[in-house]
Structure formats: C-alpha cells, structure tokens
PDB file as gemmi writes it, atoms N, CA and C in Angstrom:
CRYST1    1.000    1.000    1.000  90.00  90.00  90.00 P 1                      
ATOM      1  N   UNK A   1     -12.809 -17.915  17.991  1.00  0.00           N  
ATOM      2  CA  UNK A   1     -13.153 -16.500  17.981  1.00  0.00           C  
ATOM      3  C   UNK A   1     -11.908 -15.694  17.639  1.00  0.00           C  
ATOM      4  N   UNK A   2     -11.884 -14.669  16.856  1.00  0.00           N  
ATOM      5  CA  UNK A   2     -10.750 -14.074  16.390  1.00  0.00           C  
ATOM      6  C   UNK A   2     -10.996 -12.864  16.819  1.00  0.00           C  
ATOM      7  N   UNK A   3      -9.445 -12.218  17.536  1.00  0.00           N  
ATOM      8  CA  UNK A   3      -8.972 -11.038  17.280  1.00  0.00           C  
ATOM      9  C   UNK A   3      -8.956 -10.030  16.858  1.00  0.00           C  
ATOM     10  N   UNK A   4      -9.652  -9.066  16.636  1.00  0.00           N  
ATOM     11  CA  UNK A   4      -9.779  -7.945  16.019  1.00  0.00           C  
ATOM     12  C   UNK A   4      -8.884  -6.754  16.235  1.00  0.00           C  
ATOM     13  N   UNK A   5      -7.938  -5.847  16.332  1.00  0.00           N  
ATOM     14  CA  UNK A   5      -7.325  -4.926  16.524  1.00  0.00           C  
ATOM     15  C   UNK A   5      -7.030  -4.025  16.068  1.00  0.00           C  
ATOM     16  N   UNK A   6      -7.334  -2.323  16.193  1.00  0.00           N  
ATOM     17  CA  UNK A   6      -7.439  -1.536  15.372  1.00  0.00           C  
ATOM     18  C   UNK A   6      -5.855  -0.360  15.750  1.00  0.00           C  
ATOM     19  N   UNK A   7      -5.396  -0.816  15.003  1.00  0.00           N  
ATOM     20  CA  UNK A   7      -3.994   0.313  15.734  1.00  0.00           C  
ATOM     21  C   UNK A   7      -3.912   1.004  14.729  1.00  0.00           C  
ATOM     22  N   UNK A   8      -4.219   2.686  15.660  1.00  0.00           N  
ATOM     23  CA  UNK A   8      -4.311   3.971  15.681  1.00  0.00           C  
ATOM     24  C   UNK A   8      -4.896   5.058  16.992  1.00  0.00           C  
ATOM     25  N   UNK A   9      -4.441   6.311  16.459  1.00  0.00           N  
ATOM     26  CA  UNK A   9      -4.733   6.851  17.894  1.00  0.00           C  
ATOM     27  C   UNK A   9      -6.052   7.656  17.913  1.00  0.00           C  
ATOM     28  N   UNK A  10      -7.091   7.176  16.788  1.00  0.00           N  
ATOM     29  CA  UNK A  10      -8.644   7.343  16.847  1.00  0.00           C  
ATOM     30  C   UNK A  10      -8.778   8.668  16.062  1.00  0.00           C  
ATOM     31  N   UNK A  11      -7.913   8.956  15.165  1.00  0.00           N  
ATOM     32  CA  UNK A  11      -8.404   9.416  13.985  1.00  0.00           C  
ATOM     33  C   UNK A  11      -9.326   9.081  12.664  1.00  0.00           C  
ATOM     34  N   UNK A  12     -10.122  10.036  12.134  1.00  0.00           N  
ATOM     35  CA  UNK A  12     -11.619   9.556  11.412  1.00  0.00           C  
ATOM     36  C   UNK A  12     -11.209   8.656  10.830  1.00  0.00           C  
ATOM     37  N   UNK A  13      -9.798   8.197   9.726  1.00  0.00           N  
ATOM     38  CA  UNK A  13      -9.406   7.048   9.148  1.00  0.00           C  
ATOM     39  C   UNK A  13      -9.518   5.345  10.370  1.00  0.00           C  
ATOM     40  N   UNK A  14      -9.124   6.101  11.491  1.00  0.00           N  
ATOM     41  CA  UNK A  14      -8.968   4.687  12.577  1.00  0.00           C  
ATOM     42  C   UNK A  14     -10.649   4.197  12.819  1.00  0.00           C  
ATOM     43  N   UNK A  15     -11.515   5.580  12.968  1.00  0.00           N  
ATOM     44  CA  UNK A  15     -12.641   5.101  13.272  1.00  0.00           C  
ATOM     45  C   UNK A  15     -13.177   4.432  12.098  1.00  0.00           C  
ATOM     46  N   UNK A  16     -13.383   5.049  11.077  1.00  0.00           N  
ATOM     47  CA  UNK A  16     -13.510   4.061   9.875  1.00  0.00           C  
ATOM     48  C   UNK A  16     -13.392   3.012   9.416  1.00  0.00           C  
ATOM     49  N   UNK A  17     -12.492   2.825   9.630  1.00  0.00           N  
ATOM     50  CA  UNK A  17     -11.586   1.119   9.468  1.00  0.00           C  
ATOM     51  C   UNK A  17     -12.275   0.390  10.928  1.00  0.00           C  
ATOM     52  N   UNK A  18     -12.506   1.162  11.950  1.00  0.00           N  
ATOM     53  CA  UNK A  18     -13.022  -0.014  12.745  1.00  0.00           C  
ATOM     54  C   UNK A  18     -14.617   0.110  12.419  1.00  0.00           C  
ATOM     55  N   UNK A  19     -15.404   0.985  11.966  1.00  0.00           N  
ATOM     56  CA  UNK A  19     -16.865   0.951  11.525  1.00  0.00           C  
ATOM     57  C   UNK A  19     -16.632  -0.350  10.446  1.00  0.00           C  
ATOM     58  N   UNK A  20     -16.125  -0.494   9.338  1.00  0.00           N  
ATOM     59  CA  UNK A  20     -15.764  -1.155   8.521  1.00  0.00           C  
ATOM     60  C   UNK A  20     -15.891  -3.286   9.059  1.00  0.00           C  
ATOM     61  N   UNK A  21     -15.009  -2.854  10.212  1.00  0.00           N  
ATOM     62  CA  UNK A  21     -14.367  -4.481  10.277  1.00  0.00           C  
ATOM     63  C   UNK A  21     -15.749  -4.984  11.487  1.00  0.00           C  
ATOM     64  N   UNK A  22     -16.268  -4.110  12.258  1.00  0.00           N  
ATOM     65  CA  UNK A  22     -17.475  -4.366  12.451  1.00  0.00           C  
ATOM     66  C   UNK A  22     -18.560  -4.561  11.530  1.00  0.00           C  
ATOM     67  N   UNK A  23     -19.059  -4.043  10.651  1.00  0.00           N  
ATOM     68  CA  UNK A  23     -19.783  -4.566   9.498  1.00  0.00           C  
ATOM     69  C   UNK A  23     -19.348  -6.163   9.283  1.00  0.00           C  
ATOM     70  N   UNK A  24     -17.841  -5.893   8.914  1.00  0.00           N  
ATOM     71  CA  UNK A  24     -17.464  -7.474   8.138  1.00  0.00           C  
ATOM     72  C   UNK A  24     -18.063  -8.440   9.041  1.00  0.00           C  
ATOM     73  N   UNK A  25     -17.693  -7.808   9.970  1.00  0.00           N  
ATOM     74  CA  UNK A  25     -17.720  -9.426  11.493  1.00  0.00           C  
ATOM     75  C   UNK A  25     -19.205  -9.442  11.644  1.00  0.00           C  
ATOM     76  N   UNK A  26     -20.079  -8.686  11.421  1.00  0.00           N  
ATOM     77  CA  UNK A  26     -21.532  -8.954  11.357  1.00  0.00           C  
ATOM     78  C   UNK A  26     -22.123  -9.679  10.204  1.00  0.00           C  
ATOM     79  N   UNK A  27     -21.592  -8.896   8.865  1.00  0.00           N  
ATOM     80  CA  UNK A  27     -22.050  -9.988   7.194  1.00  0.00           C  
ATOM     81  C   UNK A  27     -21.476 -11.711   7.735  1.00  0.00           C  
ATOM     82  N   UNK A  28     -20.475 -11.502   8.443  1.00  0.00           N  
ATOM     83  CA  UNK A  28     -19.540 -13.148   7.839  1.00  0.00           C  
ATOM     84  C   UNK A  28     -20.204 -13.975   9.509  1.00  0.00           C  
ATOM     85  N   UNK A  29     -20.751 -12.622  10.277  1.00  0.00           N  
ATOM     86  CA  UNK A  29     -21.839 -13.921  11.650  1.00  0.00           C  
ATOM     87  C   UNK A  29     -20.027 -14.428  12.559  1.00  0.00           C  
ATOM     88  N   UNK A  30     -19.683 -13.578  12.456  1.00  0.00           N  
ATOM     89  CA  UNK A  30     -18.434 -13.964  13.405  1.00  0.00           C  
ATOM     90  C   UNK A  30     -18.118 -13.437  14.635  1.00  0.00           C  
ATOM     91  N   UNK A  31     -18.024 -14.576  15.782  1.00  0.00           N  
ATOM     92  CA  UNK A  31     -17.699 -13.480  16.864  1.00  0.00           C  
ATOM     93  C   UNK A  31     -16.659 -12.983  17.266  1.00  0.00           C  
ATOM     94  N   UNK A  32     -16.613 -11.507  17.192  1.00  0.00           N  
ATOM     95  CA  UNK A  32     -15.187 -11.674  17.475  1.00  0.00           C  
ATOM     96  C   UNK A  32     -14.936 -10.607  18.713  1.00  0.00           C  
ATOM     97  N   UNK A  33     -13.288 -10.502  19.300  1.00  0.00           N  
ATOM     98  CA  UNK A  33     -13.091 -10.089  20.361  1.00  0.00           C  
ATOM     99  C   UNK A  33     -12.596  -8.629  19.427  1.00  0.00           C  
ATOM    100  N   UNK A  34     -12.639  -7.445  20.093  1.00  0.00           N  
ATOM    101  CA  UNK A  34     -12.591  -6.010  19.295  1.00  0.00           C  
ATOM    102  C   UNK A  34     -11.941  -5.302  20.046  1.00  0.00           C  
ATOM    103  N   UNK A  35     -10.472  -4.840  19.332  1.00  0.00           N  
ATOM    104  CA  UNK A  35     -10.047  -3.904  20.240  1.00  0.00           C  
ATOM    105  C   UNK A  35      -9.303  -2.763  19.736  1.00  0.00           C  
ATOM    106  N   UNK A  36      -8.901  -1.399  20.332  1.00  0.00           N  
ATOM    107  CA  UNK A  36      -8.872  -0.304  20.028  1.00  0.00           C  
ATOM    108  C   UNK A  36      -7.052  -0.533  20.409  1.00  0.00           C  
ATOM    109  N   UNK A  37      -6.210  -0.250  19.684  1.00  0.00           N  
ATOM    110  CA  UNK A  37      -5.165   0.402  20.120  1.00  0.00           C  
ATOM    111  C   UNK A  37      -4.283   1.443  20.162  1.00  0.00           C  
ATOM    112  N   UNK A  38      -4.474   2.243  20.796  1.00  0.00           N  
ATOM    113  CA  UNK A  38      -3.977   3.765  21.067  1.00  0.00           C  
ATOM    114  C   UNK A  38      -2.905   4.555  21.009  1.00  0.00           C  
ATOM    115  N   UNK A  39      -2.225   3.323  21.750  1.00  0.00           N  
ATOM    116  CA  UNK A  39      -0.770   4.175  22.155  1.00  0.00           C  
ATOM    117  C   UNK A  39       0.005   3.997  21.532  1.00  0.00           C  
ATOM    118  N   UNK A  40       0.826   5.076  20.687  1.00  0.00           N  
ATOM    119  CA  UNK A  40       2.097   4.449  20.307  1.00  0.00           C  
ATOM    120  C   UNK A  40       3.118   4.003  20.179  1.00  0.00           C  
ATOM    121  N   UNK A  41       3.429   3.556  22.080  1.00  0.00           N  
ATOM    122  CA  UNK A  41       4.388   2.441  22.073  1.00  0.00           C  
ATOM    123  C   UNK A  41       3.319   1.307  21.940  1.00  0.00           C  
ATOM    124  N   UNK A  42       2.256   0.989  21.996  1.00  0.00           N  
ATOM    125  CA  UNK A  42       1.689  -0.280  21.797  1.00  0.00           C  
ATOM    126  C   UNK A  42       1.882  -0.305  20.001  1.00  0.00           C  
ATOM    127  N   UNK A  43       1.329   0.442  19.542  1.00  0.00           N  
ATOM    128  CA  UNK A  43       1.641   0.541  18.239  1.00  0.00           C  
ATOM    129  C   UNK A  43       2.759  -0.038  17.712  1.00  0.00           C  
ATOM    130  N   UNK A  44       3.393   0.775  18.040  1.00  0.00           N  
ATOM    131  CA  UNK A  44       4.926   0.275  17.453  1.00  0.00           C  
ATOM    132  C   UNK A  44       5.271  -1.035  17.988  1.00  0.00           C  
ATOM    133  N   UNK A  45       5.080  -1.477  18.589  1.00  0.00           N  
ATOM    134  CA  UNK A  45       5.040  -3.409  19.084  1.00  0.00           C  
ATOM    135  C   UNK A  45       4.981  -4.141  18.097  1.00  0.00           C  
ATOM    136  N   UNK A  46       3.681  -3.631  17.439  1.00  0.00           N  
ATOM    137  CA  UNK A  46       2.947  -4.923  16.485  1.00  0.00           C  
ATOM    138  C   UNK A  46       3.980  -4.343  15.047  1.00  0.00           C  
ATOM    139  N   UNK A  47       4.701  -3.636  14.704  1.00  0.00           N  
ATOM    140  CA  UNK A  47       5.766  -3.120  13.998  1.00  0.00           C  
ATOM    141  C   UNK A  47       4.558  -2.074  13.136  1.00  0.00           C  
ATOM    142  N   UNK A  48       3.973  -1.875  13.340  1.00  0.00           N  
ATOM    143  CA  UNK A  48       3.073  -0.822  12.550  1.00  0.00           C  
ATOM    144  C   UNK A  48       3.336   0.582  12.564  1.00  0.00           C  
ATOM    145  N   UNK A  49       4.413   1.101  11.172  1.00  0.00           N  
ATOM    146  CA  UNK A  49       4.369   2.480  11.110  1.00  0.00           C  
ATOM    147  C   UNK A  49       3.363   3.187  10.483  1.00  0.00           C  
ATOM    148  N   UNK A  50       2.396   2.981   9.523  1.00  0.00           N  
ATOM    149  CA  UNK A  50       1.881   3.760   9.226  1.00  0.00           C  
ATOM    150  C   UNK A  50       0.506   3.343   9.986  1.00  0.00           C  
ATOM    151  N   UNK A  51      -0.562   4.266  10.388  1.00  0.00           N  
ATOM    152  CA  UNK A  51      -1.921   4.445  10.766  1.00  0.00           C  
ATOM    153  C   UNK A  51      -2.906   4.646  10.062  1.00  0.00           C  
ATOM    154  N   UNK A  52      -4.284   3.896   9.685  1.00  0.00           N  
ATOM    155  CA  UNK A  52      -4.368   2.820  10.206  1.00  0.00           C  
ATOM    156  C   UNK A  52      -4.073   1.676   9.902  1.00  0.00           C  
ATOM    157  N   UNK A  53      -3.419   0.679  11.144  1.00  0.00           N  
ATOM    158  CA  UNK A  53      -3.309  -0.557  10.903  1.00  0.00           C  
ATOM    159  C   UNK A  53      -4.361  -1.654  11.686  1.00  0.00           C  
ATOM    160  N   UNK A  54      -4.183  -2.546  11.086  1.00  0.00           N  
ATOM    161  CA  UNK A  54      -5.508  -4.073  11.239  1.00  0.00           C  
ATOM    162  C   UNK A  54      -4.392  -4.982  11.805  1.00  0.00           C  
ATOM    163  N   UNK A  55      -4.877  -5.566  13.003  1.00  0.00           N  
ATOM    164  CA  UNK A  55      -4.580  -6.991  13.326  1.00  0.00           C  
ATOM    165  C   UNK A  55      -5.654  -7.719  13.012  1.00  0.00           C  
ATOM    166  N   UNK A  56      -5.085  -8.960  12.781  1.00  0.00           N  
ATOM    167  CA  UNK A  56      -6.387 -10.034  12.898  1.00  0.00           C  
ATOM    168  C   UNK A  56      -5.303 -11.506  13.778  1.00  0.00           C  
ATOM    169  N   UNK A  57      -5.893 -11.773  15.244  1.00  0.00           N  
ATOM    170  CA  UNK A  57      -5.062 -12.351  15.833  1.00  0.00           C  
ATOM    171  C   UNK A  57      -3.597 -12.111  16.130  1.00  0.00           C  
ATOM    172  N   UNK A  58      -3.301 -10.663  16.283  1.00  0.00           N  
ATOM    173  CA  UNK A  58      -2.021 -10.676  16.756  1.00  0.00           C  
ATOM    174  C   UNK A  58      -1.039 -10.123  15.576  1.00  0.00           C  
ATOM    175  N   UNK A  59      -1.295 -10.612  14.553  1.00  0.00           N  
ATOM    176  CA  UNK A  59      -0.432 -10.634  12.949  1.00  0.00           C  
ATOM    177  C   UNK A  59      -1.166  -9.285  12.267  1.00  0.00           C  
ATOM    178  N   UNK A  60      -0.313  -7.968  12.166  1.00  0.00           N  
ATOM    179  CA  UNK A  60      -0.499  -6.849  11.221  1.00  0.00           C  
ATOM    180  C   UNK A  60      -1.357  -7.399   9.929  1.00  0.00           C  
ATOM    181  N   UNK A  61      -2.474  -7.312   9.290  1.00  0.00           N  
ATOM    182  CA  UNK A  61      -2.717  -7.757   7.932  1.00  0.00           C  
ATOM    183  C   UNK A  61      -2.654  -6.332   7.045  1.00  0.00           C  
ATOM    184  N   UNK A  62      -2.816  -5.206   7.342  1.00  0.00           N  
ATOM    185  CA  UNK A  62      -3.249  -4.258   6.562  1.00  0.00           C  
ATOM    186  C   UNK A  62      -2.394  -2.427   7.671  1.00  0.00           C  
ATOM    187  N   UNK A  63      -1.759  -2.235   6.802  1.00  0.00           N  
ATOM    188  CA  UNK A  63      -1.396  -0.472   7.502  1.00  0.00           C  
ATOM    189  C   UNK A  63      -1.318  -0.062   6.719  1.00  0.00           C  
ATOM    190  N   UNK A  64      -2.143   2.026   7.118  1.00  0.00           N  
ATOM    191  CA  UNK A  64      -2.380   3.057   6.106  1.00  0.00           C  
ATOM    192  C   UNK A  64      -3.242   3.117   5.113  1.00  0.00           C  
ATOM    193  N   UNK A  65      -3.985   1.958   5.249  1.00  0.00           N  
ATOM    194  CA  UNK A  65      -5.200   1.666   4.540  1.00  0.00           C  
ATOM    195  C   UNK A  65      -6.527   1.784   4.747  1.00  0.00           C  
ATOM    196  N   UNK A  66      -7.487   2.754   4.596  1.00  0.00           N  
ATOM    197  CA  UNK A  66      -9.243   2.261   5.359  1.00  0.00           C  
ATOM    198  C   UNK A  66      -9.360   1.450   4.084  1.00  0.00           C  
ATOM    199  N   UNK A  67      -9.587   0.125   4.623  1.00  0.00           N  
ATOM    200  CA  UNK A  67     -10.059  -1.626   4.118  1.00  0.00           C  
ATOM    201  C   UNK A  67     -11.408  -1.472   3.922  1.00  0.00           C  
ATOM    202  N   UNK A  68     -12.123  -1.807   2.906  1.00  0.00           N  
ATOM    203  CA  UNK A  68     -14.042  -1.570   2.714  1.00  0.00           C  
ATOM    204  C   UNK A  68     -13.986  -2.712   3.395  1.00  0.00           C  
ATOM    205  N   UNK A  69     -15.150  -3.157   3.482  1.00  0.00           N  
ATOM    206  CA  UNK A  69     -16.177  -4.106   4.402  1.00  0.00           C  
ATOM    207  C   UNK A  69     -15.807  -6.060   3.695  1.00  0.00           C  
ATOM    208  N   UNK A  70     -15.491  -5.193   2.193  1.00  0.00           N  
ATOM    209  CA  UNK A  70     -15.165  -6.743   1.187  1.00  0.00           C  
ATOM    210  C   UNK A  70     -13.712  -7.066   1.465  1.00  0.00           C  
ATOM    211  N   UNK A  71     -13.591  -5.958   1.670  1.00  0.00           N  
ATOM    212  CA  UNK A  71     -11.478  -6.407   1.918  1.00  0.00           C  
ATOM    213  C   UNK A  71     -11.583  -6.827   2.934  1.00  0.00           C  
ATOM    214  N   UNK A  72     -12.070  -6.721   3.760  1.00  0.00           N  
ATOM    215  CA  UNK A  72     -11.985  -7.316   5.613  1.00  0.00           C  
ATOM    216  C   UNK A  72     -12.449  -8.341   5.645  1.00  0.00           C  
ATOM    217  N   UNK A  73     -13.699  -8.895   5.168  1.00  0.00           N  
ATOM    218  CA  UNK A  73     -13.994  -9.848   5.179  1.00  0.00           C  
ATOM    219  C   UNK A  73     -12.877 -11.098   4.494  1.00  0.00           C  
ATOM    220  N   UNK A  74     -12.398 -10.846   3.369  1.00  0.00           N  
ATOM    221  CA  UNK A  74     -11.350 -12.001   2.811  1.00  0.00           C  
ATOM    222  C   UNK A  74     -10.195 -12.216   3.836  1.00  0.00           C  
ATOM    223  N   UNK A  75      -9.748 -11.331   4.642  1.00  0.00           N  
ATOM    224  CA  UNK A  75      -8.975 -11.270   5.433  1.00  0.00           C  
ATOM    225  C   UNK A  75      -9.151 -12.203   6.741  1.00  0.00           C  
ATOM    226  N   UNK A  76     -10.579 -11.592   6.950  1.00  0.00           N  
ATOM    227  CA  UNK A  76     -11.092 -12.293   7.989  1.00  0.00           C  
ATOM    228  C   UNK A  76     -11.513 -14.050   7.797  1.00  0.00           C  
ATOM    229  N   UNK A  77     -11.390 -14.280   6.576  1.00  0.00           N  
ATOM    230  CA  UNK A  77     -11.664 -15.936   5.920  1.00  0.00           C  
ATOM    231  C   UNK A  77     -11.114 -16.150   4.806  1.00  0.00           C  
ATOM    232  N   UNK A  78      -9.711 -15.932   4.937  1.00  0.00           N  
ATOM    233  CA  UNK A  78      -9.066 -16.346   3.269  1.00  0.00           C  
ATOM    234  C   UNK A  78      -9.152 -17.811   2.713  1.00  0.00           C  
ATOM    235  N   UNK A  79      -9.563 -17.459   1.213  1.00  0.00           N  
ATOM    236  CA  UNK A  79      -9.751 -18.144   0.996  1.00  0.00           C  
ATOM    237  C   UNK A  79      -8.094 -19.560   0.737  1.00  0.00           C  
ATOM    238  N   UNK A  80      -8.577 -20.739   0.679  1.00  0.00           N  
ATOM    239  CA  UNK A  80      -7.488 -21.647   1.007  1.00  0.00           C  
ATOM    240  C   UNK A  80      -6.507 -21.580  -0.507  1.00  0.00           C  
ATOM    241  N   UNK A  81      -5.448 -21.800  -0.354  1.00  0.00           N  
ATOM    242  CA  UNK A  81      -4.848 -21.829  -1.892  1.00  0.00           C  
ATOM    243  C   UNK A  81      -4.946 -22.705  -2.224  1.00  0.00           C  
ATOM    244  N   UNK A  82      -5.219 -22.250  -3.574  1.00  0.00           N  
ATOM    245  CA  UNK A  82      -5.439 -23.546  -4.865  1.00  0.00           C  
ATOM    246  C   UNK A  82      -4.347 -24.501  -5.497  1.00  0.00           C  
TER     247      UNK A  82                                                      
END                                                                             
C-alpha cells in the first residue's frame, strides 16, 4: 500500500492536486494511505519549496505543479526501464 502525501497549506492548487491523485488511486484500484500536509515546518522536512508538492512514500516526486490524473498515475506505477 503506498503513501500518498499532499504538501501544502490547502490552497485551491493543494486541493486540486489532491482531487487529482485520488482519481489516480481509484482508475489504477490502489489502496492507498492519504495524507494532507500543512505545516510548514513539516513541509520544509520533505525539502519542498515550492507548493504544491506530491510525496509518493516519503520521496518528493512532483513540486509547484497541479499533476492531471495521467501524470499521477505513471508516478504512482512507473513504468520499468527499458
């Protein structure tokens, strides 16, 4: 089960990006654990300056970006290199 993490302090871009990665985790049937992060000393932990940023397990994949539903998903199951 993977990680989900949305760091920002719940501006329409933060809510977005988490409407977004919920979709993904529903198309791709994944369960995952979902979480909101707020504060910005938590923020700044995961080294994320710009808002919004994506964890997936712990690891920043995406900041300052709202990610569509197709970008999250590859993220969420990359594909293996060729």
């Amino acid at each position: 089960m993977k990680k989900i993490q949305i760091l920002g302090t719940g501006c329409a871009k933060c809510n977005q990006l988490a409407a977004n990665v919920k979709e993904a985790a529903q198309v791709l049937g994944e369960e995952v654990v979902f979480e909101k992060v707020t504060q910005i000393n938590d923020i700044m932990k995961f080294g994320c300056m710009t808002t919004p940023g994506l964890a997936i397990d712990g690891k920043v994949v995406s900041q300052g970006k709202v990610l569509n539903p197709d970008q999250i998903m590859k993220l969420m199951r990359p594909i293996a290199a060729e």
